[in-house]
DSSP file (Angstrom, degrees, kcal/mol; ACC not computed):
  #  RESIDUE AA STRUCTURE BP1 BP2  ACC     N-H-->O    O-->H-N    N-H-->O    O-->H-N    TCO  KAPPA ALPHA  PHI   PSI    X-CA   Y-CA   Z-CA
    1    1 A X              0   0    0      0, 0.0    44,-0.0     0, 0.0     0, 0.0   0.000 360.0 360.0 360.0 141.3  -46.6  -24.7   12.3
    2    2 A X        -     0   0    0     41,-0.1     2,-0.2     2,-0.0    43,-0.1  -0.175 360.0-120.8 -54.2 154.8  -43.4  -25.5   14.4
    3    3 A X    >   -     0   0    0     41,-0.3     2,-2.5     1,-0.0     3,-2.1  -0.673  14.7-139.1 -42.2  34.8  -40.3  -26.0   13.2
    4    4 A X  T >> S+     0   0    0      1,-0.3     4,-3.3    -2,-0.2     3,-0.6   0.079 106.9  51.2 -90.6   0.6  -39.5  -29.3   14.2
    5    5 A X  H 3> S+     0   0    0     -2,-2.5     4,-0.8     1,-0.2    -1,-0.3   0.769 112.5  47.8 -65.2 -28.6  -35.6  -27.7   14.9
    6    6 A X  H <4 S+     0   0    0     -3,-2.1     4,-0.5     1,-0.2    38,-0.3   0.585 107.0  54.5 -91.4  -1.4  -37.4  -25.1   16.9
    7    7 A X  H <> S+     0   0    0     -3,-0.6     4,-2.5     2,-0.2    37,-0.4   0.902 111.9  46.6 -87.9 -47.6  -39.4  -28.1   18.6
    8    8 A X  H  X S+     0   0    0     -4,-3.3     4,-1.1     1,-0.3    -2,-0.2   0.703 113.1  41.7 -68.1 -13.2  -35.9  -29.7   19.6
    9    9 A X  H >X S+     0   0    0     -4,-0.8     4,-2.7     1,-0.2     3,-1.3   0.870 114.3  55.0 -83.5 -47.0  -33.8  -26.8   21.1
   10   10 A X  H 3> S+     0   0    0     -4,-0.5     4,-3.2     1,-0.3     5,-0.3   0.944 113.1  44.1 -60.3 -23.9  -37.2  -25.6   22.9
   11   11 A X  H 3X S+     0   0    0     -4,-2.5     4,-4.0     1,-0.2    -1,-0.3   0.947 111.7  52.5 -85.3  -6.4  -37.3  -29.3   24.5
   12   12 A X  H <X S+     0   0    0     -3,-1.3     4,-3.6    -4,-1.1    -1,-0.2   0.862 103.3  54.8 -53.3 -58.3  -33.8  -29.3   25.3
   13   13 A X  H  < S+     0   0    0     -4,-2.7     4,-0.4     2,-0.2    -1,-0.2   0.910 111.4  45.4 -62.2 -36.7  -34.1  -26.1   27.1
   14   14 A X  H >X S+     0   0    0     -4,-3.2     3,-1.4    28,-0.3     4,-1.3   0.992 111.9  58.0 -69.6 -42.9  -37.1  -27.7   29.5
   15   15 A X  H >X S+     0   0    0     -4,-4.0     4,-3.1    -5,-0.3     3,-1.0   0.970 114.4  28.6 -57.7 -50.3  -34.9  -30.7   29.8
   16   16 A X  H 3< S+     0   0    0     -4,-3.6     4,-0.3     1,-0.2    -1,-0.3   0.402 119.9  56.2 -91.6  22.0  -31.7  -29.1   31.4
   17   17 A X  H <4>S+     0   0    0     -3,-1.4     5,-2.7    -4,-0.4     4,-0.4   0.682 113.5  40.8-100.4 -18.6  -33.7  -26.2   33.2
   18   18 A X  H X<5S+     0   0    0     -4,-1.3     3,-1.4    -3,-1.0    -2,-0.2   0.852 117.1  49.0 -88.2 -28.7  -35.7  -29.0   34.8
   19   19 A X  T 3<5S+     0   0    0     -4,-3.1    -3,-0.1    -5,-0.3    -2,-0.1   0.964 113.8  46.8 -38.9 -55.7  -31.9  -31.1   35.3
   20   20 A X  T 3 5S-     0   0    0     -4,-0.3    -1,-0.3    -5,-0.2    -2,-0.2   0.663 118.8-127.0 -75.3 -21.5  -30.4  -27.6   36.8
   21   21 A X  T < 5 +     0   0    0     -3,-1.4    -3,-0.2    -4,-0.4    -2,-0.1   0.768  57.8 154.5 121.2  44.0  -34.1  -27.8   39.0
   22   22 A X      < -     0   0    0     -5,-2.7     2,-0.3    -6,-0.1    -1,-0.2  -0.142  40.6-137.2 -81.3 177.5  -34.9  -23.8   37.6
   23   23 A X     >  -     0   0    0     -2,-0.1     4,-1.2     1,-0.1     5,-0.1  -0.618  28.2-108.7-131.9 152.5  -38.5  -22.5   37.3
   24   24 A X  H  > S+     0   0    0     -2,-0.3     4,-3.2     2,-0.2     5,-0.3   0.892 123.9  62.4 -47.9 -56.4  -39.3  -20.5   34.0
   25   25 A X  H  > S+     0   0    0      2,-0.2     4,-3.2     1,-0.2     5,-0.3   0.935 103.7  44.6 -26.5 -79.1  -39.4  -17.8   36.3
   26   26 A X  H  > S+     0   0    0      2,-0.2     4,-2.0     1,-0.2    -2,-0.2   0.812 115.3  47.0   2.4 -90.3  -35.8  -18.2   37.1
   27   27 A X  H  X S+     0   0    0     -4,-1.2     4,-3.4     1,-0.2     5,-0.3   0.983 109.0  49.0 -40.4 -87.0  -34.9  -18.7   33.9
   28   28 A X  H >X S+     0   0    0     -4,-3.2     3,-3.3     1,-0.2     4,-0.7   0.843 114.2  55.1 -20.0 -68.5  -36.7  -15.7   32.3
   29   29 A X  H >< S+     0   0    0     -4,-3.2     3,-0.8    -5,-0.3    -2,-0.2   0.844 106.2  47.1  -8.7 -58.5  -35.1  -13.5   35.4
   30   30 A X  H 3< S+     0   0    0     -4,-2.0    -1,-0.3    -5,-0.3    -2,-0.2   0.690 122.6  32.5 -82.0 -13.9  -31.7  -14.5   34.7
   31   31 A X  H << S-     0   0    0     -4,-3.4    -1,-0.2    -3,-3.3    -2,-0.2   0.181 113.8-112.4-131.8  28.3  -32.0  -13.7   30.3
   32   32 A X  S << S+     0   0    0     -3,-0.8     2,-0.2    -4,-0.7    -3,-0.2   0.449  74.3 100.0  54.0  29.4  -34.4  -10.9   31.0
   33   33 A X  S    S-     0   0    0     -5,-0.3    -2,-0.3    -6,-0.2    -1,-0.1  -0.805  75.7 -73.0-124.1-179.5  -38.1  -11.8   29.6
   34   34 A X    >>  -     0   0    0     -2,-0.2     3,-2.0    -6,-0.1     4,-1.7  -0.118  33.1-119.2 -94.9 178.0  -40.9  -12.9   30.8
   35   35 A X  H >>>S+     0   0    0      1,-0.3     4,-2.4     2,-0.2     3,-1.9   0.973 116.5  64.5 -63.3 -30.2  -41.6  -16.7   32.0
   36   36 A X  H 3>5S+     0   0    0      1,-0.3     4,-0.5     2,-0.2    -1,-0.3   0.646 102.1  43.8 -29.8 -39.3  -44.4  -16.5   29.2
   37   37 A X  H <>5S+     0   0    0     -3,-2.0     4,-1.4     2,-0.2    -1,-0.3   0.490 110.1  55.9 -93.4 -37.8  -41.7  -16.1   26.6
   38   38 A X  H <X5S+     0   0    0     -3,-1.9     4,-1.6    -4,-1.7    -2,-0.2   0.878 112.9  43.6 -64.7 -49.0  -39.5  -19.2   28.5
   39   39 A X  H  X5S+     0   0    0     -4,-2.4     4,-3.7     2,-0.2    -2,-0.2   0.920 110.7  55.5 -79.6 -27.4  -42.9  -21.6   28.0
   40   40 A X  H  <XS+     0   0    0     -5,-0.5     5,-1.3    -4,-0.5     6,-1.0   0.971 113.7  44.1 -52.0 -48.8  -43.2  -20.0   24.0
   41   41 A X  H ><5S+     0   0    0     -4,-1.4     3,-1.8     1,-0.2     4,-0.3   0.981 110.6  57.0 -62.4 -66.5  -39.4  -21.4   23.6
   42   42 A X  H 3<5S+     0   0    0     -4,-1.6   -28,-0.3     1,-0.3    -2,-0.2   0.367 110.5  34.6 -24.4 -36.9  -40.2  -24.5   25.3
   43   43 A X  T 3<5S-     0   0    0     -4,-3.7    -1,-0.3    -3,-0.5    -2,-0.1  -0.309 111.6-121.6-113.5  48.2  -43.1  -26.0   23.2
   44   44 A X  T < 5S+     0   0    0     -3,-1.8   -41,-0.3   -37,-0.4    -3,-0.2   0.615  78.8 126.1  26.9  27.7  -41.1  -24.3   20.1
   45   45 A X  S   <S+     0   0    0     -5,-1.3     2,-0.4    -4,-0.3    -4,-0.2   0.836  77.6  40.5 -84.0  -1.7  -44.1  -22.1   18.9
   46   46 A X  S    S-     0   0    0     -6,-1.0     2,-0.4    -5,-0.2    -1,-0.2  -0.995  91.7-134.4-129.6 119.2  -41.4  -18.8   19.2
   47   47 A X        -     0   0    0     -2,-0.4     2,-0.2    -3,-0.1    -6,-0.1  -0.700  15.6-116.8 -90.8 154.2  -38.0  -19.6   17.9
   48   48 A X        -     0   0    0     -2,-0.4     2,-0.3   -42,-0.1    -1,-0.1  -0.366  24.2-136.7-101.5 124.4  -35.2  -18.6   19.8
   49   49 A X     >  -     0   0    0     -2,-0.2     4,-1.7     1,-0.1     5,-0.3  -0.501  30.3-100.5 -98.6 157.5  -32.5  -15.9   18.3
   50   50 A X  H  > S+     0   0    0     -2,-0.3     4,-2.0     2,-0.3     5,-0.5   0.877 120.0  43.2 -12.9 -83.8  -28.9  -16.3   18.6
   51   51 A X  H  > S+     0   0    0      1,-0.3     4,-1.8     2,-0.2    -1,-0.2   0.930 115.5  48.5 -53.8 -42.6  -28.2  -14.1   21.3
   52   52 A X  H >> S+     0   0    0     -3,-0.3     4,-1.5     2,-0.2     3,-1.3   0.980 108.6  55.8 -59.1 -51.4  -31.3  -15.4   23.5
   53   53 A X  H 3< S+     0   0    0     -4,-1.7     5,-0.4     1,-0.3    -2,-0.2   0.816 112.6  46.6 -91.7 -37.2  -30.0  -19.1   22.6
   54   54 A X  H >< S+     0   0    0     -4,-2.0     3,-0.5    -5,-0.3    -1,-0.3   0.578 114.3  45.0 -89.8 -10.8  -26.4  -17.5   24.3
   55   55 A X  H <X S+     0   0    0     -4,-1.8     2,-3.2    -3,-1.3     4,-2.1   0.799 115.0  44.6 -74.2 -70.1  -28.0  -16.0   27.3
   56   56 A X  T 3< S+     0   0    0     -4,-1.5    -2,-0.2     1,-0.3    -1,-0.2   0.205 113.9  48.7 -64.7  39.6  -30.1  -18.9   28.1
   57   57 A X  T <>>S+     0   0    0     -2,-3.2     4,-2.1    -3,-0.5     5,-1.2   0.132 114.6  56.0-125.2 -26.2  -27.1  -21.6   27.5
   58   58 A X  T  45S+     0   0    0     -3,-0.5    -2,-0.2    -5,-0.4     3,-0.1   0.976 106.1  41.9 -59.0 -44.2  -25.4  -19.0   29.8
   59   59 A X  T  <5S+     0   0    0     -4,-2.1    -1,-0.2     1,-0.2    -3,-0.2   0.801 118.1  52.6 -71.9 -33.5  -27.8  -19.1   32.7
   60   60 A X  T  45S-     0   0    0     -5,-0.5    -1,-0.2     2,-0.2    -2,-0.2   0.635 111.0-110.5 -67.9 -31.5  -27.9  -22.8   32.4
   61   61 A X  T  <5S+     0   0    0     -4,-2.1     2,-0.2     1,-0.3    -3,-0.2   0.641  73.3 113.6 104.2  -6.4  -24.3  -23.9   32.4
   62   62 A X      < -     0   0    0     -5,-1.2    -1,-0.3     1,-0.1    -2,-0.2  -0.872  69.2-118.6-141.3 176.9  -23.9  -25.0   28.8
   63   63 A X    >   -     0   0    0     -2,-0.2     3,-1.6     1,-0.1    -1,-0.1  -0.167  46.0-114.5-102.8 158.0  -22.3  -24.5   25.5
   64   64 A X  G >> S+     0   0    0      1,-0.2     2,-2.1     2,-0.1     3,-1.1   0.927 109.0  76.0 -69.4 -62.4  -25.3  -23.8   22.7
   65   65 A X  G 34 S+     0   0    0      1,-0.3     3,-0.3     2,-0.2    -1,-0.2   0.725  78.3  74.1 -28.4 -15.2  -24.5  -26.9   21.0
   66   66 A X  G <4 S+     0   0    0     -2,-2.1    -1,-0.3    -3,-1.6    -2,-0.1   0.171  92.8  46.8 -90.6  22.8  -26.2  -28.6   23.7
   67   67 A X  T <4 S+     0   0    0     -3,-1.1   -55,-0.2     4,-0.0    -1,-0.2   0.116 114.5  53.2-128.8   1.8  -29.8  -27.8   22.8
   68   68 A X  S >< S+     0   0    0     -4,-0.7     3,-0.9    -3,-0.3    -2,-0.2   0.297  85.4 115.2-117.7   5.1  -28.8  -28.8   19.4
   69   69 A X  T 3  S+     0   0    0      1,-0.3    -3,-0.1    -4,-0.1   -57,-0.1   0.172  77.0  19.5 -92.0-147.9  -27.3  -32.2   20.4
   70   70 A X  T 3  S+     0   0    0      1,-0.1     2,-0.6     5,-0.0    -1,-0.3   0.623  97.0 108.8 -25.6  45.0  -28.9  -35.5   19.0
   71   71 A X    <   +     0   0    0     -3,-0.9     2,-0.3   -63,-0.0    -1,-0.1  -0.920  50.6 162.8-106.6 125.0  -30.5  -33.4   16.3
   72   72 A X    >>  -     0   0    0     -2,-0.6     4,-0.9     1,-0.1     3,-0.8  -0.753  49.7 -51.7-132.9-173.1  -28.6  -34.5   13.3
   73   73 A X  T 34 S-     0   0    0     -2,-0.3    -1,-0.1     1,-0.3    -2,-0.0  -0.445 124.7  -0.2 -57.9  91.3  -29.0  -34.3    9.6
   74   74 A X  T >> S+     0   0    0     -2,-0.5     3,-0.9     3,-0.0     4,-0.7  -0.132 100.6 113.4  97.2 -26.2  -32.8  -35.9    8.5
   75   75 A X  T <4  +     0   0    0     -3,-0.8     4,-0.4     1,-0.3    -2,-0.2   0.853  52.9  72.1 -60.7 -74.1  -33.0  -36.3   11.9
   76   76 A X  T >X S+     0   0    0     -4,-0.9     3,-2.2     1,-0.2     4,-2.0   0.668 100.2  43.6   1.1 -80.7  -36.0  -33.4   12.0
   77   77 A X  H X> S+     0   0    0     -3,-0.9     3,-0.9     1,-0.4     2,-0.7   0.892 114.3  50.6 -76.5 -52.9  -38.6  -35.3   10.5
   78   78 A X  H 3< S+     0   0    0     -4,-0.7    -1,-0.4     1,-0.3    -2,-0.2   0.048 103.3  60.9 -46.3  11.8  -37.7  -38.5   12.6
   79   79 A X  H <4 S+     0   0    0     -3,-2.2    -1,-0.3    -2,-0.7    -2,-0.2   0.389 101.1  51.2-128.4 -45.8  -37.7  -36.5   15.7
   80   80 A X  H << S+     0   0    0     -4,-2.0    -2,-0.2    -3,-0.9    -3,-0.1   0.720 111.1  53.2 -70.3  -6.2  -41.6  -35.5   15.3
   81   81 A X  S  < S+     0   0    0     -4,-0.6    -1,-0.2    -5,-0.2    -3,-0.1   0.875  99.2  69.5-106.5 -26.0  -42.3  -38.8   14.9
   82   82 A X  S    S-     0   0    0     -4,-0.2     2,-0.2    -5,-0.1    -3,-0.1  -0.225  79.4-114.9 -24.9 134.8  -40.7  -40.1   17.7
   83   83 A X        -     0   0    0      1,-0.1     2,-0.6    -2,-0.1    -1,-0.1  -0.755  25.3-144.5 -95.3 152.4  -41.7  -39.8   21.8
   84   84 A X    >   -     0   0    0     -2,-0.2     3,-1.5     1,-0.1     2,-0.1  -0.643  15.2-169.2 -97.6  76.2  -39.4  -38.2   23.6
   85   85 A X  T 3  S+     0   0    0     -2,-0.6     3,-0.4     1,-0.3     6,-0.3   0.500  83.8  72.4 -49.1  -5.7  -39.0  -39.5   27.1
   86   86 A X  T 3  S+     0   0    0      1,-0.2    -1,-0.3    -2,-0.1    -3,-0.0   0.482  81.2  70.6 -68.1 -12.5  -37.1  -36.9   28.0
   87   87 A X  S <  S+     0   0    0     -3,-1.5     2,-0.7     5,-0.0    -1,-0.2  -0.371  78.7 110.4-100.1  29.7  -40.2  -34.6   28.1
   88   88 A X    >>  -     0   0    0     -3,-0.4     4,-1.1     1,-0.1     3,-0.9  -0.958  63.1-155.7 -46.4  56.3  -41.2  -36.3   30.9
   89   89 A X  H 3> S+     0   0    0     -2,-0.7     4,-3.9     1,-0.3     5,-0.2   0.821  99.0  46.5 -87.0 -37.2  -41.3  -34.8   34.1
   90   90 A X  H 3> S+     0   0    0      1,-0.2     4,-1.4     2,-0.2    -1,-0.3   0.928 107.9  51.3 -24.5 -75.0  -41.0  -38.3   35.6
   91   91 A X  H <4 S+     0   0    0     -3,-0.9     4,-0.4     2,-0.3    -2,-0.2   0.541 114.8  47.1 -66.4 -34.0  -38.4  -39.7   33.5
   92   92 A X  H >X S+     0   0    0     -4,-1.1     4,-1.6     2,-0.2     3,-1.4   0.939 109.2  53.3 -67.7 -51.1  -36.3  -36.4   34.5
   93   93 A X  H 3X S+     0   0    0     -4,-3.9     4,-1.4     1,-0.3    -2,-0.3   0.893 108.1  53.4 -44.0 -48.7  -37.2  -36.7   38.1
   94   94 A X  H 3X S+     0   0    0     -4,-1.4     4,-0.7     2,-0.2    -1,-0.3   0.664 111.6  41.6 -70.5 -14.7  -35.8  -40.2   37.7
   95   95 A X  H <> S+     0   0    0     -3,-1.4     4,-0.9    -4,-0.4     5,-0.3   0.899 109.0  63.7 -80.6 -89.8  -32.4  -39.1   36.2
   96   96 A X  H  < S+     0   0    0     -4,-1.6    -2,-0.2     2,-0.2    -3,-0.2   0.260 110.7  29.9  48.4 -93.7  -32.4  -36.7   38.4
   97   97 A X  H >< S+     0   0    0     -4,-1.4     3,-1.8     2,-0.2     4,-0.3   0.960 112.7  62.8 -91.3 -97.3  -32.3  -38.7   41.4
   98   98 A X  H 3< S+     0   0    0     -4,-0.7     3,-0.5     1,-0.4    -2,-0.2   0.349 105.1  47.6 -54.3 -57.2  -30.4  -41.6   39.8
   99   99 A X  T 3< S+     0   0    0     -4,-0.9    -1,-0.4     1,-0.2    -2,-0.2   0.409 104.8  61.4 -76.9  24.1  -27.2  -39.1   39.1
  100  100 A X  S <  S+     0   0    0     -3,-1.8    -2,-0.2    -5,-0.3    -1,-0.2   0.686  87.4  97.4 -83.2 -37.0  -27.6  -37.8   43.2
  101  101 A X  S    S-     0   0    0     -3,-0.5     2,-0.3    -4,-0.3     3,-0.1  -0.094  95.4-107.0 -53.5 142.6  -26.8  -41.9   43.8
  102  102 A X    >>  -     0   0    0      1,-0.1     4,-4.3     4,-0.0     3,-2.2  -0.797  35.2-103.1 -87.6 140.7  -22.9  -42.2   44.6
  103  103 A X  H 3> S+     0   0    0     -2,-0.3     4,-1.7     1,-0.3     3,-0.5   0.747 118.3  49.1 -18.4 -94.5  -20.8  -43.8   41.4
  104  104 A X  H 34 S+     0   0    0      1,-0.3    -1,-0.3     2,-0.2    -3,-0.0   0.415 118.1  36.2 -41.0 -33.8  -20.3  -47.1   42.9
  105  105 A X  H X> S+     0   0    0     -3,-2.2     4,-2.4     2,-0.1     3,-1.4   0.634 110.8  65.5 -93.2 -21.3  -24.1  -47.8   43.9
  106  106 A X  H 3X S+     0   0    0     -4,-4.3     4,-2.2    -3,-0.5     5,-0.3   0.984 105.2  42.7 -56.4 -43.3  -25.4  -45.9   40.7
  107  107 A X  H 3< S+     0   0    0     -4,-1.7    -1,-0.3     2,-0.2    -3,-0.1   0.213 107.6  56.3-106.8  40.3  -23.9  -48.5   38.5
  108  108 A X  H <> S+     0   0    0     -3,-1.4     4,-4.5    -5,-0.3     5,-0.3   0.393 114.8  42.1 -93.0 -45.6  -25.1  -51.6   40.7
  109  109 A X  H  X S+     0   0    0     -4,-2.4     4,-5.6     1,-0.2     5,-0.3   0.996 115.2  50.9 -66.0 -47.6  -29.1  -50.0   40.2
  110  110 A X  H  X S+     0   0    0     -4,-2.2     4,-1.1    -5,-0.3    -1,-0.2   0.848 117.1  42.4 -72.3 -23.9  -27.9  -49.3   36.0
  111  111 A X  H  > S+     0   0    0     -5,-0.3     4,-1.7     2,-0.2    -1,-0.3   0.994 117.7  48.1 -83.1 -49.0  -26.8  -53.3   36.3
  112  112 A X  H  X S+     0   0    0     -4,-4.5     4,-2.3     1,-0.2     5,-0.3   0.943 111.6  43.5 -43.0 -59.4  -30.0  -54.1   38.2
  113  113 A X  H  X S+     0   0    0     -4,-5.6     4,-7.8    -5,-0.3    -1,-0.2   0.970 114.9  51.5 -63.7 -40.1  -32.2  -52.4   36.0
  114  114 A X  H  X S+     0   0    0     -4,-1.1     4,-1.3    -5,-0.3     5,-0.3   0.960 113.7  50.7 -34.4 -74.9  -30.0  -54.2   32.5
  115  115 A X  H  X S+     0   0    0     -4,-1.7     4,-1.2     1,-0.2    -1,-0.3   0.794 114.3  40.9 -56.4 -38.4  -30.6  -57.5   34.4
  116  116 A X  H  X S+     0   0    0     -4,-2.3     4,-2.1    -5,-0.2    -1,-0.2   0.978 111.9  53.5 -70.9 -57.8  -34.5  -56.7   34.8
  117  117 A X  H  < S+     0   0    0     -4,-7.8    -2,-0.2    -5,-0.3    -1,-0.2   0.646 106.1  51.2 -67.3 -14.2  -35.1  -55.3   31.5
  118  118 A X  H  < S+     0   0    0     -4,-1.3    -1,-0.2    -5,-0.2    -2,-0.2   0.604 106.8  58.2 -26.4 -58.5  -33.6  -58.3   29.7
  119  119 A X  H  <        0   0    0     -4,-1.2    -2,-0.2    -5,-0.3    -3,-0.1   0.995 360.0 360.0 -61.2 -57.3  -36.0  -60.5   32.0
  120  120 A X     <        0   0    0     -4,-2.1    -1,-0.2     0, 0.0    -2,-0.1   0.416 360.0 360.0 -71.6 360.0  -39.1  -58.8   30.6
């Protein structure tokens, strides 16, 4: 049975490898196993040791604490129980594209969307 800690770094790592637009391939490459080993961290059935968690934050661009962020204290059990919309491939795509948008019309669409979802 998963961890549900082991659940949250492995979705963390598909979220910002799909952000950074990487492949598993990629990824594996660059922290030296195979992409097989990338998907095993990813749906948290093989947890991830130290030193793999500091290659693959390396190859990514970010500090380890950032596969560990909004997991907090109880937090676990409330996290399996939860959807993640971040797991999403949409909902990434749409971020995605939404931070490519320049500043000034990115937060005209983020007021648009405020203003819509409020109407519904």
């Amino acid at each position: 049975m998963k961890h549900p800690v082991d659940a949250h770094v492995g979705k963390r790592i598909r979220q910002r490898r799909w952000m950074v637009g990487m492949t598993q391939q990629q990824l594996a490459d660059k922290v030296g196993v195979k992409f097989q080993q990338i998907q095993k961290y990813e749906t948290g059935m093989n947890r991830v040791s130290a030193s793999r968690l500091w290659d693959v934050a390396d190859a990514m661009g970010v500090s380890i604490s950032f596969f560990f962020e909004g997991l907090s204290e109880g937090a676990a059990a409330a996290y399996e129980l939860q959807g993640d919309m971040m797991a999403d491939k949409e909902a990434l795509d749409l971020v995605r594209s939404y931070y490519a948008i320049p500043e000034a019309q990115r937060r005209r669409l983020f007021d648009l969307a405020r203003v819509l979802s409020d109407a519904a």
